[in-house]
MARMIGU-392054 format. One record per residue (C-alpha): residue number from 0; x, y, z. Coordinates in Angstrom, 1 decimal, padded with zeros to 4 digits. Each point is the difference from the previous one (the first is absolute). Last residue first. Layout:
<lumzas>
<voti:NUM; xx:X; yy:Y; zz:Z>
...
</lumzas>
This chain:
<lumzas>
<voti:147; xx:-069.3; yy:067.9; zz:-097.4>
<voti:146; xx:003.1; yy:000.7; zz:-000.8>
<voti:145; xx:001.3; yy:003.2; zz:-001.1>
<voti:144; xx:003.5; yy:000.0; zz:-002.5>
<voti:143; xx:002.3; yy:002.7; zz:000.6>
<voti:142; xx:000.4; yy:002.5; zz:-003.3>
<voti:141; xx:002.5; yy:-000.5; zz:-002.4>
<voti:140; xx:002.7; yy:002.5; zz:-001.9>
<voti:139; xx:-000.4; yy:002.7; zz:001.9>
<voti:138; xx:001.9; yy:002.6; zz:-001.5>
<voti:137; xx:003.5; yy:001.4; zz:001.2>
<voti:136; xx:002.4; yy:003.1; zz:-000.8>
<voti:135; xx:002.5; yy:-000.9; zz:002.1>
<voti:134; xx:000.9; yy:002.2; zz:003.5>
<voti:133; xx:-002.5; yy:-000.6; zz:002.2>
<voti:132; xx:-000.2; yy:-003.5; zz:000.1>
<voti:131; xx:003.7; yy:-000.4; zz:-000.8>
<voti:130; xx:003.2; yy:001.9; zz:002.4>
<voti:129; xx:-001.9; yy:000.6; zz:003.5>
<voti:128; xx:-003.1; yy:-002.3; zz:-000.4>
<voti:127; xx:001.9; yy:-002.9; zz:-002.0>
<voti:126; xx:002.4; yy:000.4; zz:002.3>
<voti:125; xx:-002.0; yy:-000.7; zz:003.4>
<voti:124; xx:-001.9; yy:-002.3; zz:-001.9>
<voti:123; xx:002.7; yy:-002.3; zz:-000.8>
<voti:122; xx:001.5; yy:-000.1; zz:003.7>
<voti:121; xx:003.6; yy:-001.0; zz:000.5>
<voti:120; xx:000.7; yy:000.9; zz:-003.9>
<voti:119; xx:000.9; yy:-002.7; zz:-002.3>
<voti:118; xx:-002.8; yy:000.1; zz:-002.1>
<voti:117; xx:-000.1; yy:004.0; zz:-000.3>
<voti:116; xx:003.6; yy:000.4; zz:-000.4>
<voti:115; xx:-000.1; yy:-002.4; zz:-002.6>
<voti:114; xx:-002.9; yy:002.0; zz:-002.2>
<voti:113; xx:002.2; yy:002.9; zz:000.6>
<voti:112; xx:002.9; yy:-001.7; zz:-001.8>
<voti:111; xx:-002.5; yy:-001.5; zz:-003.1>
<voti:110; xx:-001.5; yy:003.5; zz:-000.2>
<voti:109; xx:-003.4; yy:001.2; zz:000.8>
<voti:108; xx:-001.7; yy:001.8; zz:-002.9>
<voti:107; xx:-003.4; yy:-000.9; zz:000.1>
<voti:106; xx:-001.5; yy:-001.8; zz:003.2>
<voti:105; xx:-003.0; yy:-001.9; zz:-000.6>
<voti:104; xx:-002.0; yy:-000.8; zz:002.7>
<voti:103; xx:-002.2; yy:-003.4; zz:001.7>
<voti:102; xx:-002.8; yy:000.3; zz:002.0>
<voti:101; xx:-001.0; yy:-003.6; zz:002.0>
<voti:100; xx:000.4; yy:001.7; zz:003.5>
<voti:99; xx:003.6; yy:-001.6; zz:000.8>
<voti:98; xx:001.4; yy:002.3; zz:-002.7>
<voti:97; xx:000.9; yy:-001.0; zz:-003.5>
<voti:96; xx:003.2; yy:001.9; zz:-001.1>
<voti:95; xx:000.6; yy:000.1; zz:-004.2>
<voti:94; xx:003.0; yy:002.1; zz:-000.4>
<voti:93; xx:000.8; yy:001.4; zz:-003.6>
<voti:92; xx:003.5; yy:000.9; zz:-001.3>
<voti:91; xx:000.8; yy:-002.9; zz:-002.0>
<voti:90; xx:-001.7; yy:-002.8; zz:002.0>
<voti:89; xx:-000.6; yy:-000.1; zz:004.0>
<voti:88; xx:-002.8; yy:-002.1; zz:001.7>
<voti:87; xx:-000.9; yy:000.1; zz:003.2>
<voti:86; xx:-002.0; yy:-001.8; zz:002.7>
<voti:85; xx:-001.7; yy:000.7; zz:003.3>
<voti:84; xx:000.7; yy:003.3; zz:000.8>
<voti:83; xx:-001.6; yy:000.8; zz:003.5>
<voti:82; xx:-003.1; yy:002.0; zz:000.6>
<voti:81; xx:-000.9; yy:002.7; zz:002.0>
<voti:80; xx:002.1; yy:002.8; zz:-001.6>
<voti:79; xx:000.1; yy:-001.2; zz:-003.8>
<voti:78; xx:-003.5; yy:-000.9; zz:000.2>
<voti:77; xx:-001.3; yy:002.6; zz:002.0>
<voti:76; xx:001.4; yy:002.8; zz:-002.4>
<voti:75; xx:-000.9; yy:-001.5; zz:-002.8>
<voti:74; xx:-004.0; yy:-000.2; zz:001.0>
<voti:73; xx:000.2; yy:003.8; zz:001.2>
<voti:72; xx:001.9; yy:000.7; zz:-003.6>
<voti:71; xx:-002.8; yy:-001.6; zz:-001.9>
<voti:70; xx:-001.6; yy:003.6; zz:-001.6>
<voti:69; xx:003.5; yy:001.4; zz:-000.2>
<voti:68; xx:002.0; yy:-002.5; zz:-001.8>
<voti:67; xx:-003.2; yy:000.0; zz:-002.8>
<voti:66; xx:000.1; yy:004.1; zz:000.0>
<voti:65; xx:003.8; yy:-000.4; zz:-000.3>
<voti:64; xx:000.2; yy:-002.6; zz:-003.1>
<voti:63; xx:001.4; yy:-003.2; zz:000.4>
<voti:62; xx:-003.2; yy:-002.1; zz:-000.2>
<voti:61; xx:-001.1; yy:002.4; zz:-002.6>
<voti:60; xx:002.9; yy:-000.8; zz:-001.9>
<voti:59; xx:000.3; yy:-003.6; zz:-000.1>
<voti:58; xx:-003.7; yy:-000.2; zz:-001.3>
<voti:57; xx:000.0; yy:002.5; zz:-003.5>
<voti:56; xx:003.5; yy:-001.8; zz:-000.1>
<voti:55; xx:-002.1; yy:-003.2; zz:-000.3>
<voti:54; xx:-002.9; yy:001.1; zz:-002.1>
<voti:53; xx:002.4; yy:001.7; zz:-002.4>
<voti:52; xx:001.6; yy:-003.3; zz:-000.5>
<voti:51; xx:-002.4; yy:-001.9; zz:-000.1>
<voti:50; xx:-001.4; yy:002.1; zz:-002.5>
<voti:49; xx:003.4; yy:000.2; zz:-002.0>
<voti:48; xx:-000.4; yy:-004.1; zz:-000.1>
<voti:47; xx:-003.6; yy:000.2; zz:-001.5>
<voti:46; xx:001.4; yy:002.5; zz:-002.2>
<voti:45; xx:002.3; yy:-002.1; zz:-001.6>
<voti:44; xx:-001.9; yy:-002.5; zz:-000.4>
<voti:43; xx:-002.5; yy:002.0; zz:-002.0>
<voti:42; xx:002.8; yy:001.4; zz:-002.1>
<voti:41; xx:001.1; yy:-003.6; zz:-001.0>
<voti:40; xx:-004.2; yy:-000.8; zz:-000.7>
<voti:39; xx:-000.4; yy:002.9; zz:-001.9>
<voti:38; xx:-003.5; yy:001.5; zz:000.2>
<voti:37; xx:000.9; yy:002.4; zz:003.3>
<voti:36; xx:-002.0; yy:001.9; zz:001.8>
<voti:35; xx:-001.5; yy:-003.0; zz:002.3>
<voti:34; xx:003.7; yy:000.0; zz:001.5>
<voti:33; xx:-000.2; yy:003.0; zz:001.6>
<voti:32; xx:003.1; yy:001.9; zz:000.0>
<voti:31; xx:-000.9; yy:003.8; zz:-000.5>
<voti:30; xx:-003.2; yy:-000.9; zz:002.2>
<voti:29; xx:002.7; yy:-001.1; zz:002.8>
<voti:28; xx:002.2; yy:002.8; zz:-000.4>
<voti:27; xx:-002.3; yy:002.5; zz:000.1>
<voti:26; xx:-001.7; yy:-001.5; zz:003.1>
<voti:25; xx:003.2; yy:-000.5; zz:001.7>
<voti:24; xx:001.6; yy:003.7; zz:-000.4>
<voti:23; xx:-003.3; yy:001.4; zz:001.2>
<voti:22; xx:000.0; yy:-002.7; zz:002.5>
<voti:21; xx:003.9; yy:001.0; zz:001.5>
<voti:20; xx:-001.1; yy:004.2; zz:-000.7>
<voti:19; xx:-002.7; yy:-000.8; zz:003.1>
<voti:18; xx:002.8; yy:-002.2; zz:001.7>
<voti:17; xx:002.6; yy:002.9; zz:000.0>
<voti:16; xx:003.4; yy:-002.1; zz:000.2>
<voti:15; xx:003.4; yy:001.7; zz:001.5>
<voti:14; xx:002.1; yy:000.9; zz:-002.6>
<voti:13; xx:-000.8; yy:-000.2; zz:-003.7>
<voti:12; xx:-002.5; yy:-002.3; zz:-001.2>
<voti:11; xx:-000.5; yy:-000.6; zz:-003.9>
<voti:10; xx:-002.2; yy:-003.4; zz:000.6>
<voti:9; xx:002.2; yy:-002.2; zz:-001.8>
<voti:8; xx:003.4; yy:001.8; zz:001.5>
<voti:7; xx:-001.6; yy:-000.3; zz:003.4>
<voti:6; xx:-000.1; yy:-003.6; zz:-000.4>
<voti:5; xx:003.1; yy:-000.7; zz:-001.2>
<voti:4; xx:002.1; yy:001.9; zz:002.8>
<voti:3; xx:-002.6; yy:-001.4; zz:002.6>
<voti:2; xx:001.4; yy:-003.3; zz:-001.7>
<voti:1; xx:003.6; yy:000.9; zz:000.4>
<voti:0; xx:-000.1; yy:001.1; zz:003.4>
</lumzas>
């Protein structure tokens, strides 16, 4: 939560995220902060690391933006339904769950108690369907791997 917090602060979003007003935001910011403006070889650096920055939020939030949600939501919702969880990963408030598929989710905002509940239930993806999956704000965080 904290980073969509930091993010959306950088990019002066409010409420749910428009990605049309997300790349005005992005382009501004990024020729604002281009390190080729800058002579000065401290103020330089320092651009090159806003730029990452800005390049990374600009990133994180389109994959957690509604029209991004939406256009994969088919793909989602066979993974989390035909699928089993395979791994999981819990630190702060954010769930990493790797289904048997090769796609792997990030979870933000699920709490150290809830996280428990969720290893120790009878059936993981039962709970993590009911109380997680559909719950958490979420971004996919890898994609399965194809072999050839």
């Amino acid at each position: 939560m904290k980073r969509i917090k930091q993010y959306k602060k950088l990019f002066n979003v409010e409420g749910a995220i428009n990605l049309k007003d997300l790349k005005k935001s992005y382009r501004s910011l990024v020729k604002e902060w281009h390190p080729d403006k800058f002579q000065d070889e401290a103020e330089k650096e320092e651009a090159e690391i806003k730029s990452t920055e800005i390049i990374d939020g600009y990133h994180f939030l389109v994959s957690i933006a509604p029209e991004t949600k939406e256009a994969n939501l088919d793909a989602y919702k066979t993974t989390i339904t035909e699928f089993q969880v395979a791994d999981w990963h819990h630190k702060g408030m954010l769930l990493e769950v790797t289904f048997t598929d090769g796609n792997k989710y990030e979870y933000f905002g699920v709490s150290k108690v809830l996280f428990g509940k969720f290893i120790n239930a009878r059936s993981m993806n039962n709970f993590g369907k009911r109380n997680i999956f559909n719950s958490f704000t979420y971004r996919k965080s890898m994609k399965a791997s194809t072999t050839v």
